[in-house]
N, C-alpha and C positions, 0 to 999 in steps of 0.2 A: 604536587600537581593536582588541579583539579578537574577528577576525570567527570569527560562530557560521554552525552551519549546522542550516538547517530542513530537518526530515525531515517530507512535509507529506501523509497520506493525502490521497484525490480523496473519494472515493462515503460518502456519510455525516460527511465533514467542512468540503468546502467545498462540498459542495451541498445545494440547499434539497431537506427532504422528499417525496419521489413526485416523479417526472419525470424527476431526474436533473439541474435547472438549476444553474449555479453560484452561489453566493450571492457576489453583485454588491463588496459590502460587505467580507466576507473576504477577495476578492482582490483587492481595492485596499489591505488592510491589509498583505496580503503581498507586493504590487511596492513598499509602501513602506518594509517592511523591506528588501529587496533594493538598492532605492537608496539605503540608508543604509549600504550596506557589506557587508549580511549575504548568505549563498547561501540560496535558497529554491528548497526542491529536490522533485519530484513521487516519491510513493514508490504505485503502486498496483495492484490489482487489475487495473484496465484493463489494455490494450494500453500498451507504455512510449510508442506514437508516439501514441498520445492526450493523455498525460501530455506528451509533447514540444511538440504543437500548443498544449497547454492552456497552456507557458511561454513558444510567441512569442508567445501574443494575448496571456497575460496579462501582458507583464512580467515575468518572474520566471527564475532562473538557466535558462540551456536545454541542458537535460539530464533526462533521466526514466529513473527504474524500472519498472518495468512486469511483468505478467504475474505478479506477488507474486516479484519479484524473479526472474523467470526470463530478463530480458532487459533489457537498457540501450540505453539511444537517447540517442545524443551528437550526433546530425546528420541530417537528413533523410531522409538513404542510409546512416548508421552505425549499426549494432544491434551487441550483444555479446551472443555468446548463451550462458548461461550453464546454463539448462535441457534437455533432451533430449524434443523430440515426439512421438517416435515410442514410447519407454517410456510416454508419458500415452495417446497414440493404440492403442496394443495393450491397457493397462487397463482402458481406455474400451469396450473390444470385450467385454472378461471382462464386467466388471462388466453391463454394459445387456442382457448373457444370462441372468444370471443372478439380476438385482433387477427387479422390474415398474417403469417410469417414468420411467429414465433416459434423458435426451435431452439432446442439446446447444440451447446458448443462444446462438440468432443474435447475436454479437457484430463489434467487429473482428474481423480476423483475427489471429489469436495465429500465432506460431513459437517457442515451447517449452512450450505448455499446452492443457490440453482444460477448455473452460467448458460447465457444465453448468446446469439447471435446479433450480430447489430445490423438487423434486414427488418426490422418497423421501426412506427412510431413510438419513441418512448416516450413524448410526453402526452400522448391517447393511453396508453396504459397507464401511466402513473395519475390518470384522471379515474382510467378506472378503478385503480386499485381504493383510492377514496368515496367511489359509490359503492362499490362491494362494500368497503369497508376491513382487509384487506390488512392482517397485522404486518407488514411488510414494508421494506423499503427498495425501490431500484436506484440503481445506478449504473453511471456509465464511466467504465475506465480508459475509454478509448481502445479498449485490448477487448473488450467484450460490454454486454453489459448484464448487472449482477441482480439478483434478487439476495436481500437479506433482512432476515429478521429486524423489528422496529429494535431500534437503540445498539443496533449492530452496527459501527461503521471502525474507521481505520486508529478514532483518537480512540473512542472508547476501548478496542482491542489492547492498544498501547500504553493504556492508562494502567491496566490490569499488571503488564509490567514494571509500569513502576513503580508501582506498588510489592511485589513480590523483591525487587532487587533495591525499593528503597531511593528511588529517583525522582529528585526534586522538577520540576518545569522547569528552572532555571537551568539545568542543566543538558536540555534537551536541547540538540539542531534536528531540524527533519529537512528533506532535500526530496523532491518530487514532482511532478508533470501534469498530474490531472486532477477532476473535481474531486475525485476521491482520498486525494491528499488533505484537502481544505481542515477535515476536522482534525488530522495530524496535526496541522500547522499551529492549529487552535491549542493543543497540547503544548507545545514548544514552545520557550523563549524567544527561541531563533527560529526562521523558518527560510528555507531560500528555493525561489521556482524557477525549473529551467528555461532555456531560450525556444523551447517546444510546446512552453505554455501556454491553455487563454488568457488572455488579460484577466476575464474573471476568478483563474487562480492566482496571477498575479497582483491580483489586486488581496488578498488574503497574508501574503508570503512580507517576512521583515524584508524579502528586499530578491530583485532577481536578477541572472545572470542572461550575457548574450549565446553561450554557446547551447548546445542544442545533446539531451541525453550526456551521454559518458563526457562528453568534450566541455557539458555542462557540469557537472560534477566535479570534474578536476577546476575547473575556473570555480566554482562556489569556493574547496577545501583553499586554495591559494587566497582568495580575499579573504578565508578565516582564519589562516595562518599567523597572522599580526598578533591575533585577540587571544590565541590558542595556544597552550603549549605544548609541542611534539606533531601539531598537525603542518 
């Protein structure tokens, strides 16, 4: 068999609408791929040791990306930090002097990103961040939006992995919701966006589905069941 590997957003793909619950049903779909041979791997905004927690309860390979790929968690005590904090922590200072609204968003705790509230303009900040000058990138996950170090984002994080376990592009699916996915999809052979997408993510994605988070997830794995074997 030729094992594939899942590149699996968290917030808006396997959870259910408002709340932030898991959709129960999606992640039983994906510890079953997992036991059938495949890696199913957390790729997300969160904190990577959320993404980590979220692989020993749920089943699923244990290992996570995290931070929009600013940090890997291979172990309870193992992070790879691939981000720089203190670059997003001194931006963070520019910007909220100079935009009205900017506030952080009680989160985990991050070690190489600054999470924000989505109550400004974030493309007046990302103007500013290019007259400062500003080694930093923002973004918006729909879940918040993110400052991270320049050349920090979700593919690069997960490039890092395949690198370490030896994973070709051809063997990547990613499955995901927002702009933050986009440079994941860029990684992957496959790439599929859910029915919660923008067009402008789905205009990125090998191809997208109508259902919407979990309900999307399960409709992605079923159209790739044909091509796959054990999913």
């Amino acid at each position: 068999m030729n094992t594939k590997t899942f590149a699996i957003d968290i917030d808006g793909t396997i959870t259910e609408n408002g709340g932030g619950r898991i959709h129960l049903d999606a992640l039983a779909a994906l510890r079953q791929v997992k036991n059938r041979g495949h890696n199913v791997i957390f790729v997300t905004g969160r904190s990577s040791i959320e993404g980590f927690l979220l692989s020993v309860f749920g089943g699923t390979t244990k290992i996570a990306v995290g931070e929009n790929g600013g940090c890997i968690t291979t172990d309870a005590n193992e992070h790879i930090l691939l981000g720089n904090i203190k670059k997003c922590q001194d931006a963070f200072d520019i910007i909220k002097t100079k935009i009205d609204n900017v506030v952080e968003k009680p989160v985990f705790p991050r070690m190489t990103e600054v999470v924000l509230e989505r109550t400004f303009d974030l493309d007046l900040a990302k103007k500013l961040v290019v007259k400062e000058n500003l080694d930093i990138v923002l973004s918006d996950s729909q879940y918040a939006y993110h400052i991270n170090s320049s050349g920090i984002d979700k593919g690069a994080g997960f490039e890092e992995i395949m690198k370490r376990l030896s994973i070709t592009s051809d063997d990547v699916i990613a499955i995901g919701d927002s702009a933050t996915d986009i440079p994941l999809f860029k990684v992957a052979k496959t790439s599929i966006a859910l029915g919660n997408s923008s067009d402008e993510v789905k205009s990125h994605a090998t191809f997208s589905v109508k259902g919407h988070a979990g309900d999307g997830v399960i409709e992605a794995l079923d159209k790739l069941a044909p091509r796959i074997s054990g999913v």
